[in-house]
C-alpha positions in Angstrom: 4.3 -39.7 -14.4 3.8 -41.5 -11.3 5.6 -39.7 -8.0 5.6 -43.2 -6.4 7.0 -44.9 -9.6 10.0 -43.6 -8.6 10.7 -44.7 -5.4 9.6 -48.5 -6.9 13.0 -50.2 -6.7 12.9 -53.4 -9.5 13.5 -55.9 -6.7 13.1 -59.6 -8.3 10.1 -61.6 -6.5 9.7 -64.8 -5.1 7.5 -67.1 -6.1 4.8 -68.9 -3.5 6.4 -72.3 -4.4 10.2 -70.6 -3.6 11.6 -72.7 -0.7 12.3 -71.0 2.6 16.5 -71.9 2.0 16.1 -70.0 -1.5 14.4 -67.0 0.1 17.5 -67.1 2.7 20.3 -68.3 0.2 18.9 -65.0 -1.9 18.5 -62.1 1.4 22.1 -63.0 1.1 23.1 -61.7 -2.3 24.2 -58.6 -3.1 20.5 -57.6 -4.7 18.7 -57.9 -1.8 21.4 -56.4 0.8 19.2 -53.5 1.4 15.8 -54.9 1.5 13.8 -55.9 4.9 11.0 -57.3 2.7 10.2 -59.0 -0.7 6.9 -59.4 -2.5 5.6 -62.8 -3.6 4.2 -62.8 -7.1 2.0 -65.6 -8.8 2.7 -66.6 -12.5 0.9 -63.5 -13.3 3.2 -61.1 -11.7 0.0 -60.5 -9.2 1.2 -59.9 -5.5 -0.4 -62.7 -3.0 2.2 -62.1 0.1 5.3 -60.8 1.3 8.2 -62.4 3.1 10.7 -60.3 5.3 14.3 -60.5 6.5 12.3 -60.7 10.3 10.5 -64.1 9.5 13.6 -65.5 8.5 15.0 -64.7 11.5 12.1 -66.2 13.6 12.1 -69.4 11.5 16.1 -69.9 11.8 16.4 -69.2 15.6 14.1 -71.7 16.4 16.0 -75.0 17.1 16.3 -76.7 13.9 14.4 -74.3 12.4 16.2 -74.5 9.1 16.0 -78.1 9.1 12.8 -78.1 9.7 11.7 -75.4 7.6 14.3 -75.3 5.0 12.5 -77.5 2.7 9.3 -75.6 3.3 7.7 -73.0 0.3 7.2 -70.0 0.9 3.3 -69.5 0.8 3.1 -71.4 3.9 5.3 -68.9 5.7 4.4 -65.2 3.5 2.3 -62.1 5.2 -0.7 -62.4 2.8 -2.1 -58.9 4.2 0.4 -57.0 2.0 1.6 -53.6 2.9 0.7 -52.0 -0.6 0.2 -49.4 -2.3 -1.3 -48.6 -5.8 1.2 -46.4 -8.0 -1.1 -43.8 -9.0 -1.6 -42.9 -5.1 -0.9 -39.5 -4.1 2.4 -39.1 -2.2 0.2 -37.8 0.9 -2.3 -40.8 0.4 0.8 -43.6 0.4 2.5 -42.2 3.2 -0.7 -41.9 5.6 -2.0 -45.6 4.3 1.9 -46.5 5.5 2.2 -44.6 8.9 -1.6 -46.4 9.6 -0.6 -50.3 8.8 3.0 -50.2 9.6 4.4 -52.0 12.2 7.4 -50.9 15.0 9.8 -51.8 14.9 9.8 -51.4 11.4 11.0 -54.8 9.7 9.1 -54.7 5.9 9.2 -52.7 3.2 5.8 -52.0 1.0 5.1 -53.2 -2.7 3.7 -50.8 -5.0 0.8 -52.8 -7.8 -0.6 -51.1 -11.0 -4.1 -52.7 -10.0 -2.8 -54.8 -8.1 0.1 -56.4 -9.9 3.9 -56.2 -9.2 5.3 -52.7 -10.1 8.5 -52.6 -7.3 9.6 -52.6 -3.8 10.0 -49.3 -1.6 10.9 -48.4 1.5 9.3 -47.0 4.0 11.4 -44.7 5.5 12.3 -43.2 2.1 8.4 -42.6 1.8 8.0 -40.7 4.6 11.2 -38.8 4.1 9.9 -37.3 0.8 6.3 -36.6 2.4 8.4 -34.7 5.5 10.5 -32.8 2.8 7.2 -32.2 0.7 5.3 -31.3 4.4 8.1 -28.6 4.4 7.8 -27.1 1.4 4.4 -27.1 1.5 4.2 -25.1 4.9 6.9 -22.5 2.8 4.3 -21.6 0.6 1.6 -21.7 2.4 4.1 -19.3 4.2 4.7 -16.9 1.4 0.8 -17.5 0.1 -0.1 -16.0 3.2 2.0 -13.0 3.0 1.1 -12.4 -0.2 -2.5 -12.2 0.8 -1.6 -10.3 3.6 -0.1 -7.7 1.4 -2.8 -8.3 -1.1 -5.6 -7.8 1.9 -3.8 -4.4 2.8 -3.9 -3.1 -0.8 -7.3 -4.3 -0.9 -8.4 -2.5 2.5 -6.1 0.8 1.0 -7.9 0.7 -2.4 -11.9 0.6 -0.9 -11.0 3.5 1.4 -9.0 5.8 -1.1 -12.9 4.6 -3.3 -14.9 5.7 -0.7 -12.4 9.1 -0.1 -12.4 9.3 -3.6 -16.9 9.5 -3.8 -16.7 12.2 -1.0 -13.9 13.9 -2.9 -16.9 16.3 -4.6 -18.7 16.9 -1.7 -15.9 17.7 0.6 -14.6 20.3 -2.4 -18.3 21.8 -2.2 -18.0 22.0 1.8 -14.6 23.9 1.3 -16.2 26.1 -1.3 -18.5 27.6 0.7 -16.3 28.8 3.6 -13.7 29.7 0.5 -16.4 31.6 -1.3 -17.1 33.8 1.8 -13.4 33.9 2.3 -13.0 35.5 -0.5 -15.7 37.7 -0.9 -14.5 39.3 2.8 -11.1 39.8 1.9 -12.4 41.9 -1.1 -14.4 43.9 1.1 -11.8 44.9 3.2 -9.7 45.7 0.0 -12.6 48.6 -0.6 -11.7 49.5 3.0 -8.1 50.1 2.5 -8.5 51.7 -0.8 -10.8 54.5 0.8 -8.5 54.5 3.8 -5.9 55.3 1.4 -8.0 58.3 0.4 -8.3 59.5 4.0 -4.4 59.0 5.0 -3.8 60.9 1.6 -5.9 64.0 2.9 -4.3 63.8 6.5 -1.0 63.9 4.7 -1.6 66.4 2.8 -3.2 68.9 5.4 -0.4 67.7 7.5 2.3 69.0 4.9 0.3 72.3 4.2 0.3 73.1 8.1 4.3 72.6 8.0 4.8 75.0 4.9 6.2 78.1 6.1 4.7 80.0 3.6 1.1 78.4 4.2 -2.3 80.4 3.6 -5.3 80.3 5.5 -6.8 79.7 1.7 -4.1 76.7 1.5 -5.3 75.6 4.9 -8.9 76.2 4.0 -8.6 73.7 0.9 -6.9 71.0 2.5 -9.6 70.7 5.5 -12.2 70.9 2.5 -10.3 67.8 0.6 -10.3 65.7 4.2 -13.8 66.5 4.3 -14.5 65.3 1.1 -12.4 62.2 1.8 -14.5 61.2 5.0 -17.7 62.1 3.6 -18.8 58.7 2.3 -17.7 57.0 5.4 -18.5 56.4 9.0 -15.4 55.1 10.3 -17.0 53.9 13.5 -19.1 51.8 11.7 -16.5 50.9 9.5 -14.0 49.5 12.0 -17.0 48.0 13.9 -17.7 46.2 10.2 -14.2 44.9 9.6 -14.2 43.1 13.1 -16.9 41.1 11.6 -15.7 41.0 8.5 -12.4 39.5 10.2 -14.0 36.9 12.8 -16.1 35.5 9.7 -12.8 35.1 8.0 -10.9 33.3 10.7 -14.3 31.3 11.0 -14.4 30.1 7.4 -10.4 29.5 7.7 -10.9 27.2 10.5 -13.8 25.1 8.8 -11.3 24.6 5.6 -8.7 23.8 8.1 -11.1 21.3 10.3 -12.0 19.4 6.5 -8.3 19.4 5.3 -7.1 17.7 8.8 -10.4 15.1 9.0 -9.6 14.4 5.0 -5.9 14.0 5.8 -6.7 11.4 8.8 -8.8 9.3 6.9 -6.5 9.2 3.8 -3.6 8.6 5.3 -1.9 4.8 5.2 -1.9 3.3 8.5 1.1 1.9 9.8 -0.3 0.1 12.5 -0.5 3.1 15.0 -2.5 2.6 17.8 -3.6 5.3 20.2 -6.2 6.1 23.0 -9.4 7.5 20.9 -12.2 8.3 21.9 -15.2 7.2 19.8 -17.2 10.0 19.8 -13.8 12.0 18.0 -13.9 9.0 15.7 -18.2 9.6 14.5 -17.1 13.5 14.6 -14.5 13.0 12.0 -16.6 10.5 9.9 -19.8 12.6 9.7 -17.4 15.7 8.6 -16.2 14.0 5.6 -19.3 13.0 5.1 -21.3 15.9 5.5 -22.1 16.5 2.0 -23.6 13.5 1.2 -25.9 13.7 4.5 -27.1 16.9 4.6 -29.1 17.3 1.8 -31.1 14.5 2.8 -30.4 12.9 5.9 -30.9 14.7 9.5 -28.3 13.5 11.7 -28.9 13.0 15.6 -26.5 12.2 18.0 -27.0 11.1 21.2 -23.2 10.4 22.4 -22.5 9.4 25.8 -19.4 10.3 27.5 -17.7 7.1 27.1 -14.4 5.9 28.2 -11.1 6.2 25.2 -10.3 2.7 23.7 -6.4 1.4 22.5 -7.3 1.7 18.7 -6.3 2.6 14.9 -8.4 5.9 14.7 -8.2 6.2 10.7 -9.5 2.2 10.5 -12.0 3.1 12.6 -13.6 6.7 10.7 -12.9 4.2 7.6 -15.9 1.9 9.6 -18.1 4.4 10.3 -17.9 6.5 6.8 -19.2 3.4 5.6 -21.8 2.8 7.3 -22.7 6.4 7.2 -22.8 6.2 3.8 -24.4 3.4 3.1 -27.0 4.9 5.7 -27.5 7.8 2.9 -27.9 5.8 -0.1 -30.2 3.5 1.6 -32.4 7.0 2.6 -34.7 7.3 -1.1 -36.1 11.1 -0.2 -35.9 12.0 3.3 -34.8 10.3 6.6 -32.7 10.3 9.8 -29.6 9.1 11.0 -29.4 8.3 14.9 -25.9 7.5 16.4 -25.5 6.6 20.0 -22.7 5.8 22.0 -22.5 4.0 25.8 -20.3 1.8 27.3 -20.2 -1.2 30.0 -17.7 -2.8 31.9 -15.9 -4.3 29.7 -16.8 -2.7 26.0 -17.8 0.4 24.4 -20.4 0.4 21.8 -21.4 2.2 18.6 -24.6 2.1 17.3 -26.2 3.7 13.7 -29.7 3.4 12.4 -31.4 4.7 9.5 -34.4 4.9 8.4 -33.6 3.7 5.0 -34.9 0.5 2.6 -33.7 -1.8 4.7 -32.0 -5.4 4.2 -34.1 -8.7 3.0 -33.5 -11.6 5.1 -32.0 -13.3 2.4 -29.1 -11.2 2.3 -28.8 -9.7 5.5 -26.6 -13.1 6.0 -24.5 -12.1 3.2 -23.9 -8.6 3.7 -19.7 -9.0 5.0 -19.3 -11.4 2.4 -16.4 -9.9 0.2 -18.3 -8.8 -2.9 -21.6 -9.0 -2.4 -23.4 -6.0 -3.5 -27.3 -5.4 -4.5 -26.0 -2.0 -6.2 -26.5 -1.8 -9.7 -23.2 -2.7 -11.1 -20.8 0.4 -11.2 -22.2 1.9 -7.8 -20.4 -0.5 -5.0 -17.7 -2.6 -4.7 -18.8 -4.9 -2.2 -16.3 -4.9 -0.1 -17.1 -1.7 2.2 -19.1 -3.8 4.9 -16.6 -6.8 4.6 -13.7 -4.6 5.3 -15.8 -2.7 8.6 -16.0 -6.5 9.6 -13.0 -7.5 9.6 -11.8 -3.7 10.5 -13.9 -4.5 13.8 -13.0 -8.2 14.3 -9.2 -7.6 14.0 -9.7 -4.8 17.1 -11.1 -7.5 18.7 -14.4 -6.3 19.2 -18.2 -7.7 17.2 -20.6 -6.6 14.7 -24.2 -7.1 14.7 -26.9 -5.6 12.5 -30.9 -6.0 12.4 -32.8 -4.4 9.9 -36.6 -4.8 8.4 -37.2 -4.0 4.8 -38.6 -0.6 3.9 -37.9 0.8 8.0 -34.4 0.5 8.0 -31.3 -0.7 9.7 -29.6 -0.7 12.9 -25.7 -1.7 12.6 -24.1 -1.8 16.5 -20.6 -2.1 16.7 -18.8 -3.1 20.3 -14.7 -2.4 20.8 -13.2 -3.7 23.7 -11.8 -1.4 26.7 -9.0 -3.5 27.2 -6.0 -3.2 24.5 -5.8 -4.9 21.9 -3.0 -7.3 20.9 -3.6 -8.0 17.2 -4.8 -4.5 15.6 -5.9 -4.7 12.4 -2.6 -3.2 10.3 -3.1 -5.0 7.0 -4.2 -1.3 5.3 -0.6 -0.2 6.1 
């Protein structure tokens, strides 16, 4: 049904041959008390003008107006440019056709036609109360629309980083595995120590006990020097301490480097809650290419050529989240063998970030489509494509730019800028 069919009132028309005292006689009845205007209909219910309320009143003030006029029909007096609309118009479309032709002060109502023939009478202010109310509810949910794409952009941002956490997952467990293996392997080494301490301390006691005896022998003490001997024979203690001191700093060496890749994993994981804090960008690449490393290393040589650069008011995990994904995307654009220059600077005003590879490169055709949500060339299964439209808008939200240039089968350059100044709107939709 019709919206405006039901704000059409069944008002009865006049008729072009009505005379101006039965128009008046008839604004006087009960039926009309509310209406400023009435359509004109011919024989075939089609509407050819409208009379109002107002020309009545312009006809009758004039000094035997009614006299004059009285007698006269209506088409000589009726508005033939009708204020009207069709009844299949949109509410939006009637009310803006309205707001356009009406006049102030407002002194007609508007006829709404089924293609042009008589369907009711409505008024205006009743039109453009319902658009207001419908204006309303319309900015409500757009409201709620866009708070549930907020929400649905963080969970969206949250999901692409716990994928790309989740494709380093095997590589980070191989990095801890190595310090872990040596880890291990040292602690079982000194285990051997202690256990042929244990020998030793055994001897000492033991000579120590046959010493205190009262009723010792020099054969009793003879033996026990002999079993201390035999205990210290297959051991150069100097050496042996000098050993465990190594063994013990390449212990606390491997602890640290699990320890370094369960914090960096930990920062990047973690669901931001819009904390901001003074970083420095270099930190930032650090943290990235650890989590990374595993991916890179067996193909990609890394060069850095990081200037000391000024901290920035940012969200560090969104930020390792950009560059982990451009670092990646830098190793599976490298086929074989390649490099991977970073370099950082700053101005007056911005620092910037720049990685190149020396990968396959970007065709021009898509090198325009590359932030577009989705947009992938890897076979399906092998990218989401969303990593580059989240660093985008990751970047833009900071309120800093990305630009990229790349050539097919040299490479890419991606350069990111972050301004010095603090930001007011940090990107916080991954919370």
């Amino acid at each position: 049904m019709s919206v405006l069919r039901a704000f059409a009132a069944n008002i009865p028309c006049f008729k072009p041959t009505d005379t101006i005292n039965t128009v008046a006689d008839a604004f006087l009845s009960p039926v009309y008390k509310n209406c400023l205007s009435v359509a004109v209909v011919n024989e075939q219910q089609q509407v050819v003008g409208m009379i109002s309320r107002h020309q009545l009143n312009d006809i009758f003030l004039k000094k035997f107006g009614r006299d004059l006029f009285g007698e006269r029909v209506v088409s000589d007096f009726m508005r033939r440019d009708v204020l009207a609309v069709d009844v299949d118009c949109s509410l939006s479309t009637a009310a803006a056709f309205i707001s356009k032709h009406m006049v102030f002060p407002l002194s007609e109502d508007f006829v709404i036609t089924d293609e042009g023939f008589y369907v009711g009478m409505a008024a205006v202010l009743h039109l453009l109360s319902a658009m207001e109310k419908q204006i309303s509810q319309s900015s409500a949910d757009l409201n709620r629309a866009y708070q549930q794409l907020s929400s649905s952009q963080a969970q969206l941002v949250q999901s692409e980083k716990m994928a790309a956490l989740g494709q380093m997952v095997a590589g980070v467990a191989h990095e801890i595995n190595t310090p872990l293996g040596y880890v291990n392997n040292n602690i079982e080494m000194v285990r051997e120590f202690f256990a042929q301490m244990q020998f030793i301390v055994n001897a000492h006691e033991q000579l120590a006990n046959t010493l205190l005896a009262p009723n010792t022998s020099d054969i009793d003490v003879a033996e026990s020097l002999a079993a201390l001997d035999d205990a210290k024979s297959d051991m150069d203690l100097t050496q042996w301490f000098m050993d465990l001191d190594t063994l013990f700093n390449d212990t606390f060496y491997g602890v640290e480097q699990i320890s370094e890749l369960v914090t960096g994993l930990k920062d990047f994981s973690r669901v931001d809650q819009a904390v901001t804090d003074n970083v420095s960008l270099n930190d930032c690449i650090d943290n990235a290419l650890l989590i990374a490393r595993n991916t890179l290393k067996y193909k990609v040589e890394v060069i850095k050529r990081l200037e000391n650069i000024p901290k920035i008011r940012c969200t560090a995990s969104q930020i390792n989240q950009v560059l982990l994904n451009l670092f990646t995307n830098a190793s599976q654009a490298i086929k074989d063998k390649g490099y991977l220059l970073i370099k950082t600077w700053s101005d007056a005003s911005s620092v910037y970030v720049s990685v190149q590879d020396t990968g396959c490169g970007i065709s021009p055709e898509n090198l325009s489509r590359i932030f577009d949500p989705f947009f992938t060339t890897k076979p399906v299964g092998e990218g989401t494509g969303l990593g580059l439209s989240i660093t985008f808008k990751i970047i833009q939200q900071h309120g800093g730019s990305v630009r990229v240039v790349s050539e097919v089968g040299k490479g890419s350059r991606f350069v990111i800028a972050l301004p010095l100044n603090e930001v007011n709107d940090v990107y916080s939709a991954a919370a």
